[in-house]
C-alpha positions as a printed Julia matrix, in Angstrom:
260×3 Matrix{Float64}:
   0.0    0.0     0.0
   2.64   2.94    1.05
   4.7    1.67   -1.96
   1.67   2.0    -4.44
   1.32   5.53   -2.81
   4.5    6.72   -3.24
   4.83   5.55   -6.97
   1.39   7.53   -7.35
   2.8   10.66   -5.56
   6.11  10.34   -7.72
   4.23   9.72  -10.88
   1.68  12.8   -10.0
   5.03  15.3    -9.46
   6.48  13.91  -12.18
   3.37  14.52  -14.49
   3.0   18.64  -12.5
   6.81  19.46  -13.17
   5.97  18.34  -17.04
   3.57  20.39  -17.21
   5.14  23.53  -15.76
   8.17  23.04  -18.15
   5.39  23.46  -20.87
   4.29  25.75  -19.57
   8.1   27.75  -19.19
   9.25  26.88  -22.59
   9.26  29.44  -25.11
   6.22  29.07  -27.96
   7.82  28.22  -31.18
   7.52  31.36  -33.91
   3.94  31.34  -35.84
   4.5   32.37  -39.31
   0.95  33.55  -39.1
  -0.19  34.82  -36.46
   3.72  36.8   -35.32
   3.61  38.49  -39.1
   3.61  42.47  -38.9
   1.69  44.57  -41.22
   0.56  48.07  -41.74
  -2.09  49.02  -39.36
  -4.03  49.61  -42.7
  -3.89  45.72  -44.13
  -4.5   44.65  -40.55
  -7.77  42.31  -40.83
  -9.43  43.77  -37.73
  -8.54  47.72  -38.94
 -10.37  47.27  -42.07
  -9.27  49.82  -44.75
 -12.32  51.48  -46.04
 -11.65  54.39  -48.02
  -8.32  56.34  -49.41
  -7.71  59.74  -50.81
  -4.18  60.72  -51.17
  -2.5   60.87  -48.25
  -5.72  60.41  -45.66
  -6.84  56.78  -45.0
 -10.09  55.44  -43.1
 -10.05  52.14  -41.1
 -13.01  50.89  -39.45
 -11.48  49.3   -36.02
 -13.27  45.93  -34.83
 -12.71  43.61  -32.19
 -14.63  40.92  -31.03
 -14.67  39.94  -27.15
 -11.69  37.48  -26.47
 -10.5   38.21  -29.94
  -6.58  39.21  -30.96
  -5.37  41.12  -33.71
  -2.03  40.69  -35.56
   1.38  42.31  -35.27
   1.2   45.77  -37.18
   3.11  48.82  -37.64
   1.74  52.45  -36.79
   4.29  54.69  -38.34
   1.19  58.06  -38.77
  -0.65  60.28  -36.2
  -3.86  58.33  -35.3
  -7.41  59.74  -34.42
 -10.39  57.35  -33.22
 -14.01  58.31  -32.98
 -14.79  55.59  -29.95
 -18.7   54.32  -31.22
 -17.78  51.45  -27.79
 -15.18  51.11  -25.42
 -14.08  47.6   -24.44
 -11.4   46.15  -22.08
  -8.34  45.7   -24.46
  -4.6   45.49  -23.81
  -1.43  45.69  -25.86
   1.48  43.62  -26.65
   4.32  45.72  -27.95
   6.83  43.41  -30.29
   9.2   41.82  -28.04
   7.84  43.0   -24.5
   5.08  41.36  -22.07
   1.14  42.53  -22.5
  -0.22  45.3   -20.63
  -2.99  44.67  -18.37
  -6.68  45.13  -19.48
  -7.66  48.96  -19.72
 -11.0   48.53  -18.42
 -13.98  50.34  -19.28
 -13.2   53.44  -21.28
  -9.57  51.74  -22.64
  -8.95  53.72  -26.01
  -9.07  51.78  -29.26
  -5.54  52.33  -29.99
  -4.06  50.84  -26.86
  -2.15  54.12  -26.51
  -2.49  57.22  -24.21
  -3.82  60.07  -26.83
  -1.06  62.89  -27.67
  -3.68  65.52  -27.72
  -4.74  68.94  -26.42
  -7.68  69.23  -25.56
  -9.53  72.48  -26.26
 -12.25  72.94  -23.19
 -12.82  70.58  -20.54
 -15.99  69.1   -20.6
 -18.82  68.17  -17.14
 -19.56  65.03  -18.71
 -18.07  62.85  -21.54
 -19.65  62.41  -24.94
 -21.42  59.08  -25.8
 -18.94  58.94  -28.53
 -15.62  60.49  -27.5
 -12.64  60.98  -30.06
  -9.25  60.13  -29.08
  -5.96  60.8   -30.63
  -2.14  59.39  -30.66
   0.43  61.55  -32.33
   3.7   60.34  -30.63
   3.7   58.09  -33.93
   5.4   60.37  -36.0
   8.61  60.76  -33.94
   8.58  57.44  -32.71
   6.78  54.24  -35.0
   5.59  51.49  -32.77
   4.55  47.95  -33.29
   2.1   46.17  -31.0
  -1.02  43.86  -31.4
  -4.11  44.33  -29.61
  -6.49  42.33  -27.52
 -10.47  42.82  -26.58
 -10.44  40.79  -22.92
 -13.98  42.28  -22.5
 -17.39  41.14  -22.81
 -18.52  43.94  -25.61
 -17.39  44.71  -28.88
 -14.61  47.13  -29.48
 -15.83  49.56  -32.47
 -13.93  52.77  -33.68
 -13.32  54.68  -36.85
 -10.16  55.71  -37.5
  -8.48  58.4   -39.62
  -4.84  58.65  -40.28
  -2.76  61.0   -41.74
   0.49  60.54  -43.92
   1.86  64.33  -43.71
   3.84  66.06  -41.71
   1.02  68.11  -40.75
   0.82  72.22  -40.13
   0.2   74.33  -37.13
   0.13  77.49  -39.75
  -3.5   77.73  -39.78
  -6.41  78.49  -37.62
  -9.72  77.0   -38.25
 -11.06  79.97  -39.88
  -8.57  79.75  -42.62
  -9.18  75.72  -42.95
 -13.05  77.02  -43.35
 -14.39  75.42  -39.84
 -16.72  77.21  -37.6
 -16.95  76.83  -33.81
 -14.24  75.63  -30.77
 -12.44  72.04  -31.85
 -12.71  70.17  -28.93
  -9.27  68.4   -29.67
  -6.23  70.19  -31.3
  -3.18  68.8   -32.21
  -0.69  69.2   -35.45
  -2.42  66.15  -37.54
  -6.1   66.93  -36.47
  -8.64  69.13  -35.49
 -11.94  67.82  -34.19
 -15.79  69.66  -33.96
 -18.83  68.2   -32.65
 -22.19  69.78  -33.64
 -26.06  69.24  -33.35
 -28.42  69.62  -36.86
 -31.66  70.32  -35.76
 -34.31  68.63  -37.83
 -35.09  69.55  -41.32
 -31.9   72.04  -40.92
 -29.31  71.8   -43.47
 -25.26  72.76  -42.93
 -23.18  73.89  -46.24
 -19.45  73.88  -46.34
 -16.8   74.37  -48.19
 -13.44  73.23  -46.21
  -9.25  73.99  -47.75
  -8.92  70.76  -45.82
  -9.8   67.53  -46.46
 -12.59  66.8   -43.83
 -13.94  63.39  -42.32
 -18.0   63.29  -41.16
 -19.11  60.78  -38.71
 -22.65  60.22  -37.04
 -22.13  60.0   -33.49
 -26.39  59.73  -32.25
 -29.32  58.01  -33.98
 -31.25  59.83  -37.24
 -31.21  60.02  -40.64
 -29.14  62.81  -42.56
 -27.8   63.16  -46.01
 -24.63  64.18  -47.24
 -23.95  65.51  -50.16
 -20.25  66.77  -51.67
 -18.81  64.53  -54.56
 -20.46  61.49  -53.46
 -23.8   61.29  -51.8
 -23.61  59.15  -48.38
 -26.53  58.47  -46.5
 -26.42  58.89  -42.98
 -28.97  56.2   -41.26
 -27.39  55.44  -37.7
 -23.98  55.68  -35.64
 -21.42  55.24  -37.16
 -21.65  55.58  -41.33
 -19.88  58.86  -42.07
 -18.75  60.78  -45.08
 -15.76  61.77  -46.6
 -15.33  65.3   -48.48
 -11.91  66.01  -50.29
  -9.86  69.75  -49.99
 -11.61  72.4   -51.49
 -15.31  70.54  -52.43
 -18.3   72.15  -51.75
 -21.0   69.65  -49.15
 -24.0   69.67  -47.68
 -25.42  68.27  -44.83
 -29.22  67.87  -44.56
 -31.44  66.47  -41.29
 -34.01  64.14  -42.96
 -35.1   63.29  -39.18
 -37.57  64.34  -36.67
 -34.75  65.08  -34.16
 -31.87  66.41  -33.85
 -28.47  64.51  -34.95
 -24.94  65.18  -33.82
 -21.81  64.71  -35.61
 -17.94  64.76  -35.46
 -16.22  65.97  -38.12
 -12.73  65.55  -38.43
 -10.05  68.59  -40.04
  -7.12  66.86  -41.77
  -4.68  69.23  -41.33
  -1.67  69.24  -44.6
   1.42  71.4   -45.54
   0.23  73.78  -47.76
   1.23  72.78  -51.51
């Protein structure tokens, strides 16, 4: 009996200290899943439109999913439609631990300056990294939530300008975030109201509440819920028309450029 019992005990540490050198040994390379991209030919930062030098990703991750490796070598703004718990893996270094409710789609503390402190936080809050530009980073993300991470993203390939104010770009109103890449309004259209512009700036239109609008520049975009937005080149002349019974609140996003 105490000999069967010590072969069992023997047998059982054997088996544990097995499994804890597993556990310590190093995970053999996955051509796959260790590749690094672009941000923009990552599969969960879906590249949906391009002019020149401005791109537009639409950011999605699904609860317990992981993105790949990928490269962020431009300034960065996100218009948050959800927060989620994610963290981040720089290449090389250990992950960082879950952000929580509120943790930025990015994985990256913004570089911004923010115009006016605000009582209460939008619905929809906009968030940007800059720090980019000087220094490219690599890093995959993770959603260790229970919701859906969701974000649009804008990103812009110059070296920016801090020679204008928004009057010259052709923006009305206080942005509510400032840096050299990106300005960034927020603004209610009251039903049946329609807004005309004509920007020196290419400009990026998001629906951040529920409604209906239409937008109109050289493409016409409907605007049904949160989320769909519109895109209007330098120089074109838009509209923007409340086809609801309420009002509907947007961001729209000043890509600032060196003047050519």
């Amino acid at each position: 009996m105490h000999r069967a019992l010590v072969a069992a005990l023997t047998i059982g540490a054997a088996t544990a200290a097995g499994e804890l050198r597993a556990q310590e040994a190093p995970r053999q390379p996955d051509p796959v899943l260790d590749r690094v991209v672009p941000v923009y030919e990552e599969p969960r930062h879906r590249q949906v439109f391009r002019s020149g030098t401005t791109r537009i990703l639409e950011l999605i991750v699904l609860p317990g999913d992981t993105s790949l490796f990928h490269s962020h070598e431009d300034p960065i703004v996100y218009v948050n439609l959800s927060s989620g718990a994610l963290r981040t893996q720089e290449l090389g270094k250990d992950w960082s631990q879950p952000g929580g409710r509120g943790a930025r789609a990015g994985g990256a503390a913004p570089a911004v300056v923010p115009a006016v402190p605000t009582a209460a936080a939008p619905a929809v809050r906009v968030t940007s990294t800059t720090s980019y530009a000087q220094a490219p980073a690599t890093h995959r993300i993770s959603n260790t939530g229970t919701g859906t991470v969701h974000a649009l993203v804008v990103v812009n390939q110059t070296k920016g300008t801090d020679a204008t104010t928004p009057k010259d770009a052709g923006f009305e109103g206080t942005p509510e975030l400032t840096n050299t890449w990106f300005r960034v309004y927020r603004f209610d259209l009251p039903p049946g109201q329609t807004g005309t512009h004509t920007h020196k700036t290419p400009a990026f239109l998001a629906q951040t509440s529920d409604g209906t609008a239409v937008a109109q520049g050289a493409r016409l975009r409907a605007l049904n819920q949160k989320g769909d937005w519109a895109f209007f080149d330098a120089g074109t002349p838009h509209e923007i028309r409340n086809t609801s019974t309420g009002s509907v609140e947007f961001v729209e996003i000043e890509v600032r450029q060196p003047a050519r």
